[in-house]
N, C-alpha and C positions, 0 to 999 in steps of 0.2 A: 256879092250876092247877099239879098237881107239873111238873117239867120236869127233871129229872134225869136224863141219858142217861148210864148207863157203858157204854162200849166197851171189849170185854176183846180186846186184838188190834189190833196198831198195821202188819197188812200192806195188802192191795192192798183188800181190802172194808171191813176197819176204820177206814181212814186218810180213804178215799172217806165214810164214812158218818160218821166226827168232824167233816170240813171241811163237809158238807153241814147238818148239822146247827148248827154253830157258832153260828150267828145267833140260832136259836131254841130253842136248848135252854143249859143248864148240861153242859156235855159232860166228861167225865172219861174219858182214854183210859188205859188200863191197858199198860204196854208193855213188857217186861224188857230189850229190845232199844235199843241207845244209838243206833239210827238203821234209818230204812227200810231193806231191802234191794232192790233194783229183780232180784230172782231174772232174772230172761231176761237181762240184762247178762254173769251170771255165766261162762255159756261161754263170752263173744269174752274177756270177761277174764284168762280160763283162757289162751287162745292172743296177747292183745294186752294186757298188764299194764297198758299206761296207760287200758285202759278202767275199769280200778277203780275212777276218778276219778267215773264215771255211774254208778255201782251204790248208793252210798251215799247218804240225804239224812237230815239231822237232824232230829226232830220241834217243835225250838224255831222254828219259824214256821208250822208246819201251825194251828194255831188261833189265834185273834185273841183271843176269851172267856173258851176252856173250859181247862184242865189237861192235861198230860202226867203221867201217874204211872210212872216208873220203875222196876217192881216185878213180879212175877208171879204170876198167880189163880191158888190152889193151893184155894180152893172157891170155887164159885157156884153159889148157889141163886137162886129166884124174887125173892129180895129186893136184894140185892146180893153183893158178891165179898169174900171173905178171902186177903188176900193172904200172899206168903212172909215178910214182914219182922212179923206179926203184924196189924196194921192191919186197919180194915174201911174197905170205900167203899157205903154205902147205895146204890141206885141205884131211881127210878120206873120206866124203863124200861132194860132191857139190852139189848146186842147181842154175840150169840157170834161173834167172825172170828178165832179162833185158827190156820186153816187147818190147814198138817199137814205132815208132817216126810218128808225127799225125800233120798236121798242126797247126798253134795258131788260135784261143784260147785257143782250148781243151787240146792240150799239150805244156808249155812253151817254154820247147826250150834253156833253161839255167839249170844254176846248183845253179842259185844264188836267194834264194827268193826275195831278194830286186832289184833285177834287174827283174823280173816277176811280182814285183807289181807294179813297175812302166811303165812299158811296157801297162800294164794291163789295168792304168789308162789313159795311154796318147791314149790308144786307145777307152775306152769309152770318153775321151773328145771328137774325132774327131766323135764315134756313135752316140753321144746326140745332134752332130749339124749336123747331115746327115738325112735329108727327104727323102730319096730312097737308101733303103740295095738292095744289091742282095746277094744269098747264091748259091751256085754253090756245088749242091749234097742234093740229098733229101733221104739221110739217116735217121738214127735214130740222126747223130751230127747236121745235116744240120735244118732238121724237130726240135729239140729243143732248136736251137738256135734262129728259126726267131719265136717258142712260146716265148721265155725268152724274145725278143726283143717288140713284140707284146704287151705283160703280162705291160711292161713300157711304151711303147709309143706307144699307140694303133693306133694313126695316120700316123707313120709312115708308107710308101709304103714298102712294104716286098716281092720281087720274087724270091720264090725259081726254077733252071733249076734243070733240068738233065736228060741225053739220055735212061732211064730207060721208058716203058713203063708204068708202076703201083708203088702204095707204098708199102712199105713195102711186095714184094710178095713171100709167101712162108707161111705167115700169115691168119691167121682167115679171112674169110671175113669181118663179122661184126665184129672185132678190126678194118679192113682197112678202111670201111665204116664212123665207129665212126671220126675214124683220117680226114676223106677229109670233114666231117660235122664241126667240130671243128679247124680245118684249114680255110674252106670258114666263120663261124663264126668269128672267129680274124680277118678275111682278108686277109690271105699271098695269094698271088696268087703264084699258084703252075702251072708251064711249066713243064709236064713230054714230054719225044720224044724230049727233045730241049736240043740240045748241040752248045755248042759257038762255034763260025769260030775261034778263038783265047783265049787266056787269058785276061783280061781285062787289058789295057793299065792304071793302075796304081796299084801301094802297095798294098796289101791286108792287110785292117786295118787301112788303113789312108783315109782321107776327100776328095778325086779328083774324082770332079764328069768326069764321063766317058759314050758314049754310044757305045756297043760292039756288032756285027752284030753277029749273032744264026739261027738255023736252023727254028726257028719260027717266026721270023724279028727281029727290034731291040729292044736293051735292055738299057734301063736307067739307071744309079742310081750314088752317090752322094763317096757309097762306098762297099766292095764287101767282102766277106770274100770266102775262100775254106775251105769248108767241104767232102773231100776225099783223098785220097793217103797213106794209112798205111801202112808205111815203117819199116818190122822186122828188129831189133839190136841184129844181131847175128855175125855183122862181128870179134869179137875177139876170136872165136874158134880156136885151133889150135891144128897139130895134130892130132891124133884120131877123136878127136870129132868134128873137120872140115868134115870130109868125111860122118857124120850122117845131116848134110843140106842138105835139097831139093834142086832142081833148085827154087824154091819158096822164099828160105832165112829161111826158118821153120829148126826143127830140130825134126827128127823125132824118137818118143817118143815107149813105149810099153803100155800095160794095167795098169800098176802100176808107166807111168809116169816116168819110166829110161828111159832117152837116150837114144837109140839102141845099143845095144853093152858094155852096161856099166854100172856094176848093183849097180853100189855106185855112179853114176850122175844121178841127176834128172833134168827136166825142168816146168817148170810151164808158164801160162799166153800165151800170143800172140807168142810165139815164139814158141811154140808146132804146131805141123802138125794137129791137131786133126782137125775132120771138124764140125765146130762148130762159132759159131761167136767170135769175137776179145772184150771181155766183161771181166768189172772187176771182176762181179760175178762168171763167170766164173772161173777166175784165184785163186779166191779164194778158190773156192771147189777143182782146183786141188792142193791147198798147205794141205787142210785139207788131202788130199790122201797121198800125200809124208811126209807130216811131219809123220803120220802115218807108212808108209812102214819106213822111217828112224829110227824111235823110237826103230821100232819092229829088225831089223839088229843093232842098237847099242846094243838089251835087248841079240843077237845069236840068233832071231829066223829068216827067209823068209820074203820078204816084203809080208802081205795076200793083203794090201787096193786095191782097184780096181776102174779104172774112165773108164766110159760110157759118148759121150756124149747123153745129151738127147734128143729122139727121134722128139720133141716136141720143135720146137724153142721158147724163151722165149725173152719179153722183156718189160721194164720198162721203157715207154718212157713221162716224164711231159713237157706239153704247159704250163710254166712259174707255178705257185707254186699249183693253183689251176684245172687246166688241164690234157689233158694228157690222151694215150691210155696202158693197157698192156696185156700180156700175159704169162700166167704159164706153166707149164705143171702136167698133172694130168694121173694117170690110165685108166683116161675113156677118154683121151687127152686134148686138150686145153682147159684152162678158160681164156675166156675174160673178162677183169675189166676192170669198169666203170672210170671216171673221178676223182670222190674221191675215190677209193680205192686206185688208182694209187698215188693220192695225200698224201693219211697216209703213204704207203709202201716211197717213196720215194719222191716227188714233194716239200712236205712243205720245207723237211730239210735237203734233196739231201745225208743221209745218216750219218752229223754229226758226229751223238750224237755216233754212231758205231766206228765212227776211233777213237773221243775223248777217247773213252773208249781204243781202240787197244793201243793208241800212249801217256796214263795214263796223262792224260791234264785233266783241268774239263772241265766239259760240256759248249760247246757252244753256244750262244743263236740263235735261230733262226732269222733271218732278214727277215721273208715271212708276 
């Protein structure tokens, strides 16, 4: 029976659905990237430099079996992937987890770890001498970047904008509530209804102080970051599976997470149409589906696994280590959790001790 799995995508659904498969398949991960990025780390990093150290994990112990390919799919079709360096990699079955490209800090923006931690730092040198941030989207990135930033310099001036009426809406009330209590707490002054006349007339991430006129007057600050624009990485489809993208950039998927039209490609993570938020937890539970549906097609039988999203949006949002609002979902629907539950589930250790384990490293210490 063929058994061929390529995995184009070495992030949070890729890496989940090479380790899962490793056993059972001939796996070949396609990666350009010299090591995982643990993205959520990225903004205590931003404010606490020695967290760098958790952000990174190599791929040379993620697989026992299957290959690391250090290169990048510049096409894939139904059959296998052509890569940047020329090369092809056949594949029986694929899996697209290329995710999708996110301003910095959250997402680097290189392929190079040593060029991302020094980026990393030369941009907390310019935050540690900036007395007025501003953050531009009061997201879930935007919202735990100016806690991470708060959590260290509590004097700092912190304004988050954005043209959005409410936080987080779609959510609990009393989660939203708790958030703008523990927001006015730290101090961020939050501008919702206010969008800027422009982009801020300097770097995002460097020290120039700038004042930029908004729909709610003007705006101070010293340095600024962007917390919106998620940009899906699906341009190297070709072929077939070019004509399964949206006008969106997505690709749209079935119940068991094939492609459309394609019962030996799967896709996972941000690049799927599902309607659901753009979340690593997410992408995870759909590798836990396709590794599944895979396993069962390499054994001859029907992929059975099945993803739903759920009904019940969910999220896990920490204000620096000990903070922080979330939300589960449950049969009797939402639970909201408090400050330290948020804080054991995720805030203290942003996840760690999970990948160290994924990506067979020992454990890493915590910096909180």
């Amino acid at each position: 029976m063929s058994r061929t799995v390529v995995v184009v995508g070495g992030g949070y659904g890729g890496a989940s659905v090479a380790k899962a498969l490793d056993e059972d398949a001939d796996v070949v991960l396609v990666e350009p990237r010299d090591a995982f990025v643990q993205n959520a780390v990225a903004l205590r990093a931003l404010a606490r430099p020695e967290w760098a150290e958790n952000m990174f994990f190599p791929y040379d112990r993620l697989l026992r079996r299957g290959r690391v390919v250090r290169d990048r799919a510049v096409a894939v079709d139904p059959g296998g992937v052509t890569l940047a360096s020329g090369a092809r990699v056949e594949a029986d079955y694929l899996v697209l987890a290329t995710g999708s490209a996110y301003p910095f800090p959250f997402k680097t923006g290189t392929d190079s770890t040593a060029d991302a931690r020094e980026r990393l730092l030369a941009v907390h040198r310019d935050l540690a001498r900036s007395g007025r941030v501003l953050v531009a989207g009061a997201g879930p990135v935007g919202l735990e970047l100016a806690g991470e930033i708060k959590a260290v310099w509590p004097h700092k001036h912190v304004t988050v904008v954005d043209p959005v009426p409410d936080l987080l809406p779609g959510f609990h009330p009393d989660l939203r509530r708790d958030l703008r209590r523990q927001l006015d707490a730290l101090g961020v002054e939050v501008r919702l209804g206010t969008r800027l006349a422009a982009p801020p007339p300097a770097e995002q991430g460097r020290r120039e102080p700038f004042t930029v006129e908004s729909t709610a007057g003007a705006v101070s600050a010293d340095i600024w970051f962007r917390a919106y624009g998620v940009r899906v990485a699906a341009d190297y489809l070709d072929g077939a599976l070019a004509a399964a993208r949206t006008p969106q950039g997505t690709v749209r998927v079935t119940e068991h997470l094939n492609v459309e039209g394609h019962a030996h490609v799967y896709a996972v993570g941000d690049i799927t149409d599902l309607a659901e938020a753009k979340m690593a937890g997410n992408a995870m539970r759909h590798a836990e589906v396709v590794a599944g549906n895979i396993a069962a097609q390499i054994g001859g039988g029907p992929p059975a696994e099945v993803y739903r999203p759920s009904a019940v949006p969910f999220v896990l949002l920490p204000l620096g280590p000990h903070g922080g609002v979330g939300q589960l979902p449950s049969p009797d629907g939402p639970v909201v959790l408090e400050a330290r539950a948020v804080s054991e589930y995720k805030g203290a250790d942003l996840f760690t001790g999970r990948f160290a384990e994924l990506f067979g490293v020992g454990e890493r210490a915590s910096a909180a």
